[in-house]
N, C-alpha and C positions, 0 to 999 in steps of 0.2 A: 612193624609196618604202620604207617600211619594211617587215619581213618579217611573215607575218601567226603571230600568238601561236596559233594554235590548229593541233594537231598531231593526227593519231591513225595506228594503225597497226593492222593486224588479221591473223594467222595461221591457217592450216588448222592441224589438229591430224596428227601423224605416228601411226599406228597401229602401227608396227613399231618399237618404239625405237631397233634397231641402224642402220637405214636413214635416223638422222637424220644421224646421223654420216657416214655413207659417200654422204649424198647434198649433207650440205652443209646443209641445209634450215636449221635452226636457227638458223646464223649467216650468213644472209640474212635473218635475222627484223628485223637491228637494222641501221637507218641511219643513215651518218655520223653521229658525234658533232657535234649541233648542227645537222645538215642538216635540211630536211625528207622525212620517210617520202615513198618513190616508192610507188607505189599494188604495185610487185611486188616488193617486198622481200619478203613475207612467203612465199616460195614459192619451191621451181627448178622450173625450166621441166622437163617431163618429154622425153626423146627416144625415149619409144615412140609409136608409132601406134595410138590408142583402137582399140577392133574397133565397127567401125560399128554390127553386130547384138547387141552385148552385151545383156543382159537382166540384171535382180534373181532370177537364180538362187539366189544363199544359198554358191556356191565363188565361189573364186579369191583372189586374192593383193589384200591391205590396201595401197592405194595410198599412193605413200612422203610424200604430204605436201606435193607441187608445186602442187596448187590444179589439177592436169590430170589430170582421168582415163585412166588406163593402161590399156592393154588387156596387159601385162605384157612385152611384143617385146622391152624392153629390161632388165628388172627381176633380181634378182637373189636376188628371195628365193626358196624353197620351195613358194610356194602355200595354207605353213599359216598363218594369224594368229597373230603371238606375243601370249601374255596380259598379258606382262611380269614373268611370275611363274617363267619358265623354263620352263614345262610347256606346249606347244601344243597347241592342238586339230584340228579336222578340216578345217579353214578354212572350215567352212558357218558362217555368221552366224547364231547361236540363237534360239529361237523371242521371246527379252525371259527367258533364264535366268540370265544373265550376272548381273544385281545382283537381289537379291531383293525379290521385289515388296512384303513387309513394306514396302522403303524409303519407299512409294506412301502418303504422307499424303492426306487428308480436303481436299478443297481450298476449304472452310472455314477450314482451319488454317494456311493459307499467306501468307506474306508479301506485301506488295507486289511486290516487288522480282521473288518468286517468279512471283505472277501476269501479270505485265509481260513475263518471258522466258517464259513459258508463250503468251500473247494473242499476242505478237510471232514466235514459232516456231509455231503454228498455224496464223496468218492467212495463214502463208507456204506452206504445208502445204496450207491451202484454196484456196488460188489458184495454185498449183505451177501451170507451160505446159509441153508440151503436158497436156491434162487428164488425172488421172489413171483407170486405169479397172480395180478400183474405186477410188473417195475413198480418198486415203492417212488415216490414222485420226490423230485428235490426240495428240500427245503427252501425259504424264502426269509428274508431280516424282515422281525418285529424290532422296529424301535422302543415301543410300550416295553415288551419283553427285556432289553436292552437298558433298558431306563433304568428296570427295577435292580437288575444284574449291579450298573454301574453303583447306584446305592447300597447293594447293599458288599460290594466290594471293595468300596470308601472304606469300611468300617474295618478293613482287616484283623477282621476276627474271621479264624479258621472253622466257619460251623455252617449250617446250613441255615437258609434265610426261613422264617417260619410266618414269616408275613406277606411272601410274596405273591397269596390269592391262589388261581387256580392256573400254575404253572408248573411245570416241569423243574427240576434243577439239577445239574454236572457241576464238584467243582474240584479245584486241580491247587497246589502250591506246590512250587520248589526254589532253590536258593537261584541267585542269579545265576543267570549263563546254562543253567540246566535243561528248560526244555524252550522252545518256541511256543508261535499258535499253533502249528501247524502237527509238532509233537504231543502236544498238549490231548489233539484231539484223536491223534494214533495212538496213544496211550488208552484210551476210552476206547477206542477200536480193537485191541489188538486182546480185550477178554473175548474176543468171538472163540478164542483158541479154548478156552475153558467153558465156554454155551456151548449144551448142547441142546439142539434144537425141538429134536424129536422126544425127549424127556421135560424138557423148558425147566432145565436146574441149571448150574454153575455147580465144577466142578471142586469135589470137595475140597475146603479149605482155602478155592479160590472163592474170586468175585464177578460179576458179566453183568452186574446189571447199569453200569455206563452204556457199557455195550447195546442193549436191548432197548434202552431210552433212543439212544442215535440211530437205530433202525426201525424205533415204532413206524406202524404205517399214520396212524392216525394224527399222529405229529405233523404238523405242518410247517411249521415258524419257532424260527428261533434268533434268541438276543442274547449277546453276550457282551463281557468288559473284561479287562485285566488293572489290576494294580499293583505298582510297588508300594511296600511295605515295609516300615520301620519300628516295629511295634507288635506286640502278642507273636511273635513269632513262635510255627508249631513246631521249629527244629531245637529251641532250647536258645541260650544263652552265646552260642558259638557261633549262630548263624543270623545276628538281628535283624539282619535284610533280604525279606522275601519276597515273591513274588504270588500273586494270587489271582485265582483266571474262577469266573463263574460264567454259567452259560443255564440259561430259563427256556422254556419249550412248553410251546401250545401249539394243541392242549397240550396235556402230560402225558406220558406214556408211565408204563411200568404198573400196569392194573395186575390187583390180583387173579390166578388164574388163568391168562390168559397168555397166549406168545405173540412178538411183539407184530408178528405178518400174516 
């Protein structure tokens, strides 16, 4: 039987840049040359134990990127969120000061593409389980957010942007024709089935921390891009032309510790 042509692969974003490195995350992101993406490449497994009572306080420590919420037992950073610009903050997640709401176009003026990851990241937002109390509020397009996205998805290179300050980051590749926007971001929705809420882990061996960035509450604004791609492809030699979808969020969500509502 022949192998099937359709590939994709999807990443949490690291919040901490140094902790890509020292956790490994990044270079889990890519499988075999030519293989197909196992559904947990895109993550290491975390070996702390979530705090079952975490809450969306606004402290603690930017989870390293494992797609499992940390309750920090094992973690190694500070407590502060690095911005990526050398200069940290207080580690509270801001009120939506981080990119300037200037960024915040008319949504009139928005692209498809725009409105697709907007529809697709609300709907998930309005149906978040268990319910949220109150409604987590809908997202709104940073173009700042967006800017950075589109930069650094020029670059198709399959990894996580480590310069993109104090943002959030989701990102997604697959062979042509394989997903849309709109799958793209149900893809990232649909680890809710592996969150559980009331422990705030990911179910073993899965991944949900897409999931839990798309339902932060503290999340406000988000910017995204896609590119095709003729080059570093992470499906190997059989598949040179990919496609690559990033999406940046402010603030960030995915604190250690803490559940995203």
């Amino acid at each position: 039987m022949s192998r099937p042509s359709i590939r994709h692969l999807l990443a949490i974003g690291l919040l901490v840049p140094w902790l890509a490195t020292s956790c490994g995350s990044d270079d889990d992101d890519n499988p075999p040359d030519g293989g197909a993406p196992d559904a947990s490449d895109s993550g290491t497994s975390d070996s702390g134990t979530p705090d079952a009572g975490g809450s969306d306080s606004g402290t603690g420590t930017p989870d390293s990127g494992s797609g499992t919420p940390d309750s920090g037992s094992g973690s190694t950073d500070s407590g502060t969120p690095d911005s990526g610009s050398g200069t940290s903050d207080s580690g509270t997640p801001d009120s939506g000061s981080g990119t300037s709401d200037s960024g915040t176009p008319d949504s009139g003026t928005l692209s498809q593409f725009a409105l697709d990851m907007l529809a697709g990241h609300n709907a998930t937002r309005a149906s978040a389980k268990p319910t949220p109390s109150p409604a987590l509020e809908p997202l709104t397009w940073d173009t700042s957010a967006e800017a950075v996205a589109q930069a650094h998805a020029a670059k198709c290179v399959f990894e996580h942007n480590g310069n993109r300050g104090n943002l959030g980051e989701n990102i997604y590749a697959a062979t042509p024709g394989a997903a849309d926007t709109r799958g793209v971001v149900q893809g990232w929705s649909d680890e809710v089935a592996d969150y559980d809420y009331a422990a705030n882990t990911c179910a073993k061996d899965k991944q949900c921390g897409h999931y839990t960035q798309v339902v932060w509450r503290n999340t406000k604004r988000l910017g995204c891009a896609t590119q095709t791609c003729t080059v570093n492809s992470p499906f190997g030699s059989r598949f040179p032309t990919w496609q690559f979808w990033v999406c940046n969020y402010a603030p960030p969500g995915n604190y250690v510790g803490q559940k995203p509502y």
